[in-house]
N, C-alpha and C positions, 0 to 999 in steps of 0.2 A: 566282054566280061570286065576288062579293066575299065572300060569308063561308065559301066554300072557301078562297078566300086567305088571309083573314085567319085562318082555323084550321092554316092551313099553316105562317104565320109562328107562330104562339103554339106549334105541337109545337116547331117550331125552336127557339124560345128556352128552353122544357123539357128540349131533350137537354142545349143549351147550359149552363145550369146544373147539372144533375146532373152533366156533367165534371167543372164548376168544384166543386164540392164534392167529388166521388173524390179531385183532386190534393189538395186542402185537407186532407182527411182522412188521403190519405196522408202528404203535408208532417208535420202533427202528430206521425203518429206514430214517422217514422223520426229525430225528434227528443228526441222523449221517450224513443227505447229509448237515444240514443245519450247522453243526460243520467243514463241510470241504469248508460249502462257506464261513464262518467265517475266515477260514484257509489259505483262497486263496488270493497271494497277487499277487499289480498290477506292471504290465513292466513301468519300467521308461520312456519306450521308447512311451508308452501310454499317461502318461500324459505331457511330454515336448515334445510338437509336432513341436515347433521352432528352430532349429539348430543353430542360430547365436544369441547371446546376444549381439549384436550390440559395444556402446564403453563401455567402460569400465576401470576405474583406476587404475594406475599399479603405484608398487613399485619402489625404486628405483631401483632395478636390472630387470626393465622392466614387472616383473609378480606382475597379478593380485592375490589380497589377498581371500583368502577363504570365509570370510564373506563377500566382497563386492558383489561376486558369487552369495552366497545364499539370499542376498536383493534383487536382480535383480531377481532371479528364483521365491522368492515370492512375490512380484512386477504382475511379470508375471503370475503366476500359485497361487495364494489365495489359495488352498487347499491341495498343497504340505507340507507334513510338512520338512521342512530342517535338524528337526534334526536326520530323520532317513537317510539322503545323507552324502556322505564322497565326497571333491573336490579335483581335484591333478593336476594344473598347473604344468609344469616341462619342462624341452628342451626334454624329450625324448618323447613328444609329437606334437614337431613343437613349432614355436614361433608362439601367436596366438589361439593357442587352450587347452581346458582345457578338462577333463576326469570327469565326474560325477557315482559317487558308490553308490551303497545299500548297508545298512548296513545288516550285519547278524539278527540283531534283530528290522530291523524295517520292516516295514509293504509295502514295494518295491522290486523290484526284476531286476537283470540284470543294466547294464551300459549301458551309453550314449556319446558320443564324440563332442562337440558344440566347436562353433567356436568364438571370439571375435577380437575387434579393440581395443588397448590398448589407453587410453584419450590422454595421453601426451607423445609425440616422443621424449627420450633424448636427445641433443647432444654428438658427440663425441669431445674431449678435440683436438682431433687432427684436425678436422673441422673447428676448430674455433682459433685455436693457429698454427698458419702455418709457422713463424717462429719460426727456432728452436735455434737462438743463439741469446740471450736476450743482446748480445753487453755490454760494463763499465757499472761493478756495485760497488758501493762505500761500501769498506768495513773496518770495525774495526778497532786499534793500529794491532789486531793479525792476518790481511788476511781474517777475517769470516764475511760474509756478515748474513743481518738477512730478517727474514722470512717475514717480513714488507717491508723492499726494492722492495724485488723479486715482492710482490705483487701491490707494486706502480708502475713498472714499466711494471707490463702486463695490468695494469688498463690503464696508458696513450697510450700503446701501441694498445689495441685492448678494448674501450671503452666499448660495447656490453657485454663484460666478471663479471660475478657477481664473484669475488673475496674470496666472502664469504663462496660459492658452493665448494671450492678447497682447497685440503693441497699441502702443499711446503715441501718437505723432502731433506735436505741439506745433502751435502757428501755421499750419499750411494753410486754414480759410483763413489766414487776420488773428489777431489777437483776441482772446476771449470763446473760441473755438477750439476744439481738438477732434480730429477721428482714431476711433477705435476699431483696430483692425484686428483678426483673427490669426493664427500659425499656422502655419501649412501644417505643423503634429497636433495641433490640439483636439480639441471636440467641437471647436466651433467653426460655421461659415459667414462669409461676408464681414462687413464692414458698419459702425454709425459714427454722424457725425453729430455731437455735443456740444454744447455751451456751458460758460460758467462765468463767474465774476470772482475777481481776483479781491483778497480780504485787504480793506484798506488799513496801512501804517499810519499809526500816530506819533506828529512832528514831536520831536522834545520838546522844541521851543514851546509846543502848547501846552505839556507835562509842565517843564521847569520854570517856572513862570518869573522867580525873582533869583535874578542876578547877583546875589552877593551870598557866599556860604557861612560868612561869618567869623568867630575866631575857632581856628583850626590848627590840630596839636601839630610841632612838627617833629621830626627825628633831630640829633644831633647836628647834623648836616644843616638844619635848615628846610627838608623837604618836608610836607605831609605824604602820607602813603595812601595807595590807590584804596586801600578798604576803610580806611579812613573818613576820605570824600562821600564812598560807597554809604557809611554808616549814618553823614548827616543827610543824606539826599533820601536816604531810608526813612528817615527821623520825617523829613520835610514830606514829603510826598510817598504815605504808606503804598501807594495802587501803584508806585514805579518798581518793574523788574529788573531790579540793578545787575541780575547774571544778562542781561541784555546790552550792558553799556559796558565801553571802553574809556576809564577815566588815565588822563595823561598830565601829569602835574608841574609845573616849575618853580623854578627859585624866586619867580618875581612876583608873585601873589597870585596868578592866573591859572586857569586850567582847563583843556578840555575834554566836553562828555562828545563820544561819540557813540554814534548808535551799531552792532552789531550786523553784520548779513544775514543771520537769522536767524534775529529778531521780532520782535513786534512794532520797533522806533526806524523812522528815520532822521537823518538829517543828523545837525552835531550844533554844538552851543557851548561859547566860553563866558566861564564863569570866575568871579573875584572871590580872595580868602585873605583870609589876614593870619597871621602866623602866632599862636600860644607862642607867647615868651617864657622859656623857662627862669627861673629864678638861680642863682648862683648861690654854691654849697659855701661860700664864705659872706654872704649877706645876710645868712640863717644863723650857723654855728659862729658867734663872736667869739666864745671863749674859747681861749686854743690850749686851754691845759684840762685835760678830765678830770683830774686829782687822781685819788688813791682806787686802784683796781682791784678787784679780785682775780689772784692768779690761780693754777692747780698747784697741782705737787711739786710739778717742775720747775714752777716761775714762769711759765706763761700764761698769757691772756686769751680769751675766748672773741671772738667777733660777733658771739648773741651778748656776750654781757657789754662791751662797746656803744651795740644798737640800744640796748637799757639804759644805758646809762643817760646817752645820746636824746633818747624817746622824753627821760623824764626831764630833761634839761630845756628840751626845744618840742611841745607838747606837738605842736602842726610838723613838726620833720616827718614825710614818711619814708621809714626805713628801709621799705619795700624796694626805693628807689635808688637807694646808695649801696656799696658795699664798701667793707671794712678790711684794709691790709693792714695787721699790727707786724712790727718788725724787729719785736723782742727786745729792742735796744730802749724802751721806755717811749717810743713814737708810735705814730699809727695813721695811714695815710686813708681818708675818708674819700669816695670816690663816687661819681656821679653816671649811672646804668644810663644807658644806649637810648631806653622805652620810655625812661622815666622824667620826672618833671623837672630835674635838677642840671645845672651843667657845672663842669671845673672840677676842684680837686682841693681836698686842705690837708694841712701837715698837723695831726694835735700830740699831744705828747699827755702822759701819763705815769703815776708811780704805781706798784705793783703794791698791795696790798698781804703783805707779810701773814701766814696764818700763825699763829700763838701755837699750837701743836707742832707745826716745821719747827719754830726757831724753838724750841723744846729741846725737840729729837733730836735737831743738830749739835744743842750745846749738851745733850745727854749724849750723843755718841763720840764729843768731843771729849767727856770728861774721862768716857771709859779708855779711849784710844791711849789721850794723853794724860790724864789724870787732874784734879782738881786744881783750877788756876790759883785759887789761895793758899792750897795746903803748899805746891809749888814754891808759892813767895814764901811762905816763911822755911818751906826747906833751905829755899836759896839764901836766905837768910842768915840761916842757922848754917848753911854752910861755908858760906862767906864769911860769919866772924870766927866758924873753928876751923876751916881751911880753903884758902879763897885758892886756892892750886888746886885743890878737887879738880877728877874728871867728871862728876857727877854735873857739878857745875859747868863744866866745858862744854857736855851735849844738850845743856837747854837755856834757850833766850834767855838774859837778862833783863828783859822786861817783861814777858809773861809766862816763863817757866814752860814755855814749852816744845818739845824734842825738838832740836835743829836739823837734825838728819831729815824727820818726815816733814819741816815746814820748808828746806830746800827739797822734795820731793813733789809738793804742791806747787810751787814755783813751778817745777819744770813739767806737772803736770798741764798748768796753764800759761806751760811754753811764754814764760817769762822771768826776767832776771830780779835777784832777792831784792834789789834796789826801787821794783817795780811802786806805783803809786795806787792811789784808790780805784782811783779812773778807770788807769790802766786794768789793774784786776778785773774790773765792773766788766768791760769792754772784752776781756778775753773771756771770759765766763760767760759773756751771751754769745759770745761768737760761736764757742767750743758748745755750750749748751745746745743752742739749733743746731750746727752738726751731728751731734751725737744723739738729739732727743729720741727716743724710741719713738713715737709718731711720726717726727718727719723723715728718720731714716729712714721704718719700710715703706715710706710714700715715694721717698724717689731709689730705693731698691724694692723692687716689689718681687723680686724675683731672688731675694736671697734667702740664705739660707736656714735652721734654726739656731744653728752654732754662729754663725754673723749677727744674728738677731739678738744675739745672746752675750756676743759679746762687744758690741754697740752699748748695750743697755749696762754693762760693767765700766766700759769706760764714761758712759754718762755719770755712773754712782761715784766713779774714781773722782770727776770733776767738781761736783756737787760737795764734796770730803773737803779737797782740794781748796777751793775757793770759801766752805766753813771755814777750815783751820786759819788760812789766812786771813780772812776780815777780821778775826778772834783775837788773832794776832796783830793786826794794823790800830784796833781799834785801844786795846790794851796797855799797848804801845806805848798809842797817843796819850792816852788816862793820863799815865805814869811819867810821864814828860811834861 
């Protein structure tokens, strides 16, 4: 009985195990198939079932770029992923067509060959440039035209052309060639190569044909100046473009023309001149005194009425030439402009011209001031034979009766002592006059005030008083003596 049992338990425990190995068995292997569908990757040729990616943008050398590829594939295919594809447009696929790869480590399998229309047709340079001898081009002093020309002239030549799209590469076949190449951004392809003939320079020497300019003005100095030269070579030869020459002049009669670098001349040419002699402002004006002037109010002189005067005495002086310094003191220095046709300097001298209303007013405001110089004499007169110790007599001159207080007042307005002589008078009176004249004080105070201005012009009237009374009194004087 027990080793019934005991053989009964041991079948048991033999079913038992064989179970346990079926599941096991099975476990393994719905594991393994499901590691190897993990495993399995898809044909490219599965999921891009459209061959033609229609247009498509291309680079300058005609091929489409890699990534714009891959936007259109997933565009097209959402669940592509691109970055396990490799792309390879190339010519040894046809122009047209591009080659799609799997990568080694991504999750696709096998190539694909699809087909495209590239967006934008280049042109070719030669399509469009169909002459090939670009005819006179204007070039340099040294034969070499520039890269700017060449392109103005295919602009007018064949409008349509973006100038911009293109290099110009000078001298590589020789002189008188150039090729025109295309940009790798533009719209165009390829390359041509051109001819042209450089615009030939004409010599001066052949322009300027006589060597001598002739007589030619000069400045002060002795120089002519460069627009000068400019204006007789104008004169001489209208068809010469003087903004094209370099004139360089000297002190010894010579000068040379050169020609510009870009220009229409070449070459350079020295030329003879002879120099305008000006005329000297003391071999014209012989007479050195003007006479009698006319002054204003003040007792100055004008430098238009000078030129008048000047004009009508020396018919050929042009006045235009000279200018005029009068220096109030009865002189006036005549002087000879920079441009003009004159040289030097003269010293003339002049009387002021007295107006009959001035010398009016002054001895009517003398008379009110001081009172009438006759009625005076005979006061004095009359007082000296009924009492010559009067104080009446004591405050005024004994020669012209009048007030002594205000004719030492005058004195020392024109800051001179009573003893002073004509001269002298004369001499302080213009000095003090230009000082204090209302015109040239606010010309060298421009910035003063109207109370300064104001009272400038009071100490002018003070001086003007001043220098009345006293000549009135020197003159009177004199008479009576």
């Amino acid at each position: 009985m027990e080793i019934k049992k005991t053989f009964s338990l041991l079948l048991l425990a033999v079913s038992t195990t064989a179970q346990k190995c079926d599941f096991l068995e099975g476990s393994i292997g719905n594991n393994y198939s499901i590691r190897n569908a993990k495993k399995q990757k898809q044909q490219l040729s599965d999921i891009i079932t459209i061959r033609d990616l229609g247009m498509v943008k291309a680079d300058p050398h005609g091929f489409p770029s890699s990534e714009n590829i891959k936007d259109i594939l997933k565009k097209k295919y959402p669940t592509l992923n691109t970055d396990d594809i490799e792309i390879k447009a190339s010519r040894d696929y046809y122009d047209g067509m591009v080659k799609i790869f799997s990568t080694s480590s991504g999750n696709y399998t096998g190539d694909i060959l699809l087909t495209y229309t590239t967006k934008q047709q280049k042109q070719k340079l030669s399509d469009i440039i169909t002459i090939k001898d670009l005819g006179m081009v204007k070039a340099n002093c040294y034969g070499f035209v520039s890269h700017e020309d060449i392109k103005d002239i295919l602009k007018r030549k064949y409008p349509g052309l973006n100038t911009e799209h293109i290099h110009v590469f000078l001298y590589t076949y020789g002189k008188g060639s150039l090729c025109i190449s295309s940009t790798s951004s533009g719209n165009y392809t390829g390359d041509i190569l051109l001819t042209y003939t450089t615009k030939q320079k004409q010599k001066l020497s052949d322009i300027i044909t006589i060597k001598d300019l002739g007589m030619v003005k000069a400045d002060c100095y002795g120089y002519p100046s460069s627009e000068g030269i400019k204006d007789i070579l104008k004169r001489k030869y209208p068809a010469l473009n003087t903004d094209e020459i370099e004139v360089y002049p000297d002190d010894s009669g010579t000068v040379w023309i050169f020609s510009t670098s870009s220009g229409n001349y070449t070459g350079h040419i020295l030329l003879n001149y002879t120099i305008k002699q000006k005329q000297k402002l003391s071999d014209i004006i012989t007479i050195k005194d003007l006479g009698m002037v006319k002054a204003d109010s003040y007792g100055f002189v004008s430098s238009e009425d000078i030129k008048d005067i000047l004009k009508k005495k020396y018919p050929t002086l042009n006045t235009d030439d000279i200018k005029v310094y009068p220096d109030y003191y009865g002189t006036v220095w005549i002087s000879s402009t920079y441009s003009g046709n004159y040289t030097g300097n003269i010293l003339l001298t002049y009387t002021t011209k007295q107006k009959e209303q001035k010398q009016n007013s002054r001895f009517d405001n003398s008379d009110k001031n001081f009172g009438n110089s006759s009625s005076k004499k005979n006061n004095f007169k009359d007082s000296k034979q009924n009492n010559k110790g009067s104080a009446n007599f004591s405050s005024q001159c004994p020669g012209c009766g009048c007030d002594r207080d205000k004719l030492k007042e005058a004195y020392k307005t024109l800051r001179l002592n009573e003893g002073a002589s004509a001269k002298d008078v004369k001499q302080a009176y213009r000095k003090l006059g230009l000082q204090w004249h209302p015109d040239k004080y606010n010309n060298r105070n421009p910035n003063a005030t109207e109370e300064e201005k104001k009272e400038a012009e009071e100490k002018f009237k003070a001086i003007n008083t001043a220098n009345t009374l006293i000549e009135q009194h020197l003159k009177t004087c004199k008479k009576q003596k």
